[in-house]
C-alpha positions, -999 to 999 in steps of 0.1 A, spaced: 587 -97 -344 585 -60 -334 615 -38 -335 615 -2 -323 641 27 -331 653 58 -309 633 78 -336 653 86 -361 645 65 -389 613 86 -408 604 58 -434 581 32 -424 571 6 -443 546 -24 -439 539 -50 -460 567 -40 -484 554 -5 -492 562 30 -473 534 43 -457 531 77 -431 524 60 -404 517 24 -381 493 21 -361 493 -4 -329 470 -23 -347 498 -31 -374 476 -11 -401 485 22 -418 450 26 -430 424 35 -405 431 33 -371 405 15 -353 424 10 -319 408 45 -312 374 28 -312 354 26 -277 330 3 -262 290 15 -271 265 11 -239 240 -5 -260 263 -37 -266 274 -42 -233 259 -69 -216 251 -91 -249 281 -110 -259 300 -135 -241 328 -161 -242 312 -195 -234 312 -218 -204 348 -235 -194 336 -266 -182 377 -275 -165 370 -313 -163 356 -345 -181 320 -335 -173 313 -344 -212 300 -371 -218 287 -389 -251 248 -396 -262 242 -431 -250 258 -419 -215 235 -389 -218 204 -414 -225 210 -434 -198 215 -411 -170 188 -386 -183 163 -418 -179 177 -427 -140 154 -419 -111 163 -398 -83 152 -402 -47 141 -366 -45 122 -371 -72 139 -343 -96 145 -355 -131 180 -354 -140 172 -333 -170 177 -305 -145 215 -314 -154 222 -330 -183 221 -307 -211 230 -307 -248 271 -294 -254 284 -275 -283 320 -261 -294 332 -244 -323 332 -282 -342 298 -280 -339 296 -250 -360 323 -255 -382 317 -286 -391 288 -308 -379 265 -309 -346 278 -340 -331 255 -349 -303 274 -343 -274 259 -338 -243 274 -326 -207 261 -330 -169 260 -293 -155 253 -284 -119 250 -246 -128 270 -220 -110 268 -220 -77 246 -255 -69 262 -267 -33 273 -302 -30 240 -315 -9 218 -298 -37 243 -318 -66 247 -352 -46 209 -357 -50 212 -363 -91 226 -396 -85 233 -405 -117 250 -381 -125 268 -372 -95 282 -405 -95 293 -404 -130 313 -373 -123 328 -386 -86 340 -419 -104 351 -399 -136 362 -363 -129 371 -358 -89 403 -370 -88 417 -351 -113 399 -319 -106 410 -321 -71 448 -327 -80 443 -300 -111 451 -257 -106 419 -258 -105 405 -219 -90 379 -234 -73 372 -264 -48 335 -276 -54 346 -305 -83 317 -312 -94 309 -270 -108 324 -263 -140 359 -241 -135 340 -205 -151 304 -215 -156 300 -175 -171 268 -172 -148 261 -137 -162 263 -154 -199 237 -176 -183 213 -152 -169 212 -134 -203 206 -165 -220 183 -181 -198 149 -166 -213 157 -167 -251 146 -197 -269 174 -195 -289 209 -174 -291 234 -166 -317 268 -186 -314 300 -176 -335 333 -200 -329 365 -182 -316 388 -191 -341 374 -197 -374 388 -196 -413 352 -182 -419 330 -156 -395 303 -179 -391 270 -169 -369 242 -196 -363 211 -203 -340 212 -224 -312 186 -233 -288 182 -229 -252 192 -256 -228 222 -258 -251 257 -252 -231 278 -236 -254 313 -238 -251 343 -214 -242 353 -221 -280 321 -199 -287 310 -164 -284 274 -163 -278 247 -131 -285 221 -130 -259 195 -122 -291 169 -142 -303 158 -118 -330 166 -128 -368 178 -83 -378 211 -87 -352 218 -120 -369 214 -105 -404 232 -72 -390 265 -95 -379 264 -115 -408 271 -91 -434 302 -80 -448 303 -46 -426 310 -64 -395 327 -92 -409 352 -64 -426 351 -44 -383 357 -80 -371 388 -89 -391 404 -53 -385 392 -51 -343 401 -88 -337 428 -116 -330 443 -144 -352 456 -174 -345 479 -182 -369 460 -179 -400 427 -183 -382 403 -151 -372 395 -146 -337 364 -128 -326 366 -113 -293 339 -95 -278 348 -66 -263 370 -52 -293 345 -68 -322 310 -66 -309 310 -38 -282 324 -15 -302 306 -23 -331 280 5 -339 247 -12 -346 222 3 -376 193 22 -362 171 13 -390 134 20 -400 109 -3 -392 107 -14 -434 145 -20 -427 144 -37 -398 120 -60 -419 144 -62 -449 176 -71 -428 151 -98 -411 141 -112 -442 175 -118 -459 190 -131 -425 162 -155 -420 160 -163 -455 201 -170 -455 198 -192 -425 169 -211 -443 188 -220 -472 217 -231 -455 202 -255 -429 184 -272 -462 217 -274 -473 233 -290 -445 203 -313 -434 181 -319 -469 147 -334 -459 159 -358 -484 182 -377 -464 169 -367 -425 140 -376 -404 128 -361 -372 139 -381 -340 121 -372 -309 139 -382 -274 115 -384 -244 124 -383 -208 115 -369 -178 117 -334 -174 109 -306 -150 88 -273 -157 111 -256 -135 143 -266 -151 163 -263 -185 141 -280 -204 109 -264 -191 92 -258 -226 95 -287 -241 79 -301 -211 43 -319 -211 19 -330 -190 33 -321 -156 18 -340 -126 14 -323 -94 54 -317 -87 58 -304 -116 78 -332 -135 66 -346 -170 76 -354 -204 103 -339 -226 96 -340 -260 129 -333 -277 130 -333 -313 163 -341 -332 174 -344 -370 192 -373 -377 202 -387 -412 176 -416 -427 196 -442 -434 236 -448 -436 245 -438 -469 225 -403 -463 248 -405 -430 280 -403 -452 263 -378 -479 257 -358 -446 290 -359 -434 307 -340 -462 284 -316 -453 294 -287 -429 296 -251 -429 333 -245 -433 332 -265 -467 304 -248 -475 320 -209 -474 351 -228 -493 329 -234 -517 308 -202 -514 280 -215 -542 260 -189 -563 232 -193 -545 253 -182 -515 267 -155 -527 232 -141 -531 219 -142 -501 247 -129 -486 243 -98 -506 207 -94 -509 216 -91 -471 246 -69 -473 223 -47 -496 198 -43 -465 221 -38 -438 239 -9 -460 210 4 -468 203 7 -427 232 25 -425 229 51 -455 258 36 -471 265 20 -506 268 -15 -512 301 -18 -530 324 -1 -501 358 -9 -500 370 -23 -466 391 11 -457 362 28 -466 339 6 -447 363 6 -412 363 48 -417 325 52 -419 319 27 -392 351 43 -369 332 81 -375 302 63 -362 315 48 -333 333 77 -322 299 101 -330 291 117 -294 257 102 -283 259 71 -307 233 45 -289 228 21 -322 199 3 -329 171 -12 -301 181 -47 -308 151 -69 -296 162 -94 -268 138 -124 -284 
């Protein structure tokens, strides 16, 4: 609860000590509210698609419907699609899948994909049509973010962090995965942004600029990542960052998926080389439809199923093992080092330098490479 006086009462105090002032923020330390969106982050983050329905489905569904002939002829690959949510990070990837007509596909162009069609006529339109729903074609997804999809749609793989999470956690994804409005996405494919947002500076901006809900951290874009000033590092930098963020995100996939106890599991079915799953497409016939060659890890046998399912990222960061701890800061070393500053910053100290920065006339940040 916030109270306000007429202006008479000159102590203030927060958190059980007096300090001079509050800021809107609810700190007394730096004020970050003054910070501004940077030009060079505009465009790149985004709140994930808002699907408004039961167009979900499970991985046997997917399998069936992505195998299903079509009297045009179009696979229905073209819109069936791998599904993710901030689960999928936090915990484990759990092999959802969802049927996606895009953003603007008419209902002649959707009726075509039977299969799926069907499956959402039978499953979704009578309580999409009876739902405060903002728009009337049933079978589109209520905010399909089509701008997050243009900026996504030649990467081969994108950064996703959840919403809400206990830990800021950033991981790869791969394109045609639909990510969820329960994730902010970076339209970036290159390995220095991911080691840039994974270190303690932004993690330290992202606390201070963001949300919480209850206890739980929210990252929102436009106050976390737009005004975030990015490094503008030399080219041996730029290298460094990429190595440590590369070499972070290496040990934790062997963590959560040892070769010990998966296997490679590849799914084939038609696909288009004008669709989603265009490049894992092969041998096309004359249309243009062929073989998708999708390759999956899946655990080796049951008991490396339940060995796997103690394994997931939030448990991990619990835990925060040595090794861990020291490839997060062999990367916090790098990315300081981009910006000139020392390793062992306090967080006020941290929020200042990066506040001065923000505010700096001219401040363009880094060229961040798109993929």
């Amino acid at each position: 609860m916030l109270g306000f006086d007429d202006g008479a009462e000159r102590t203030r105090v927060l958190d059980g000590r007096v300090v001079g002032e509050i800021h809107s923020n609810l700190s007394a330390a730096v004020d970050t509210t003054q910070a501004q969106p940077l030009g060079d982050n505009l465009g790149r983050s985004f709140m994930g698609d808002t699907k408004g329905g039961a167009f979900d489905i499970d991985a046997s569904k997917a399998a069936e419907l992505l195998r299903l002939p079509n009297p045009s002829g179009r696979p229905n690959s073209d819109v069936v699609v791998p599904w993710v949510n901030g689960l999928d990070v936090t915990r484990r990837f759990r092999d959802c899948w969802i049927v996606d007509f895009g953003s603007a596909r008419g209902e002649r162009e959707a009726a075509p994909y039977e299969g799926p069609f069907e499956h959402l006529r039978a499953n979704l339109k009578a309580t999409r049509e009876q739902s405060r729903t903002t728009r009337a074609e049933w079978w589109l997804h209520e905010r399909p973010r089509p701008a997050m999809r243009e900026a996504l749609h030649p990467l081969p793989r994108f950064l996703a962090t959840p919403t809400v999470a206990k830990h800021r956690l950033f991981v790869w994804m791969s394109a045609p995965t639909l990510p969820d409005h329960q994730l902010i996405v970076i339209a970036c494919a290159d390995d220095h942004l991911f080691g840039v947002l994974h270190s303690r500076i932004h993690e330290v901006w992202a606390l201070r600029q963001g949300t919480a809900l209850e206890d739980r951290p929210r990252y929102t874009p436009t106050t976390t990542f737009e005004t975030f000033p990015l490094p503008d590092p030399s080219g041996a930098q730029r290298t460094a960052i990429a190595q440590a963020a590369a070499e972070l995100n290496a040990l934790r996939e062997r963590w959560l998926n040892p070769p010990e106890w998966t296997r490679d599991d590849v799914l084939t079915f038609p696909g288009s080389i004008d669709g989603p799953w265009a490049r894992f497409v092969r041998d096309p016939n004359p249309e243009g439809v062929g073989t998708v060659h999708y390759t999956r890890r899946v655990s080796t046998d049951d008991k490396a199923a339940a060995e796997l399912k103690r394994r997931t990222l939030t448990k991990l960061y619990n835990a925060r093992p040595a090794w861990l701890d020291n490839a997060h800061h062999a990367l916090d070393e790098a990315v300081a080092a981009a910006y000139g500053f020392p390793v062992d910053l306090s967080d006020d100290e941290i929020l200042a330098r990066r506040l001065a920065l923000n505010l700096e006339p001219g401040h363009v940040g880094a060229d961040v490479e798109a993929s």
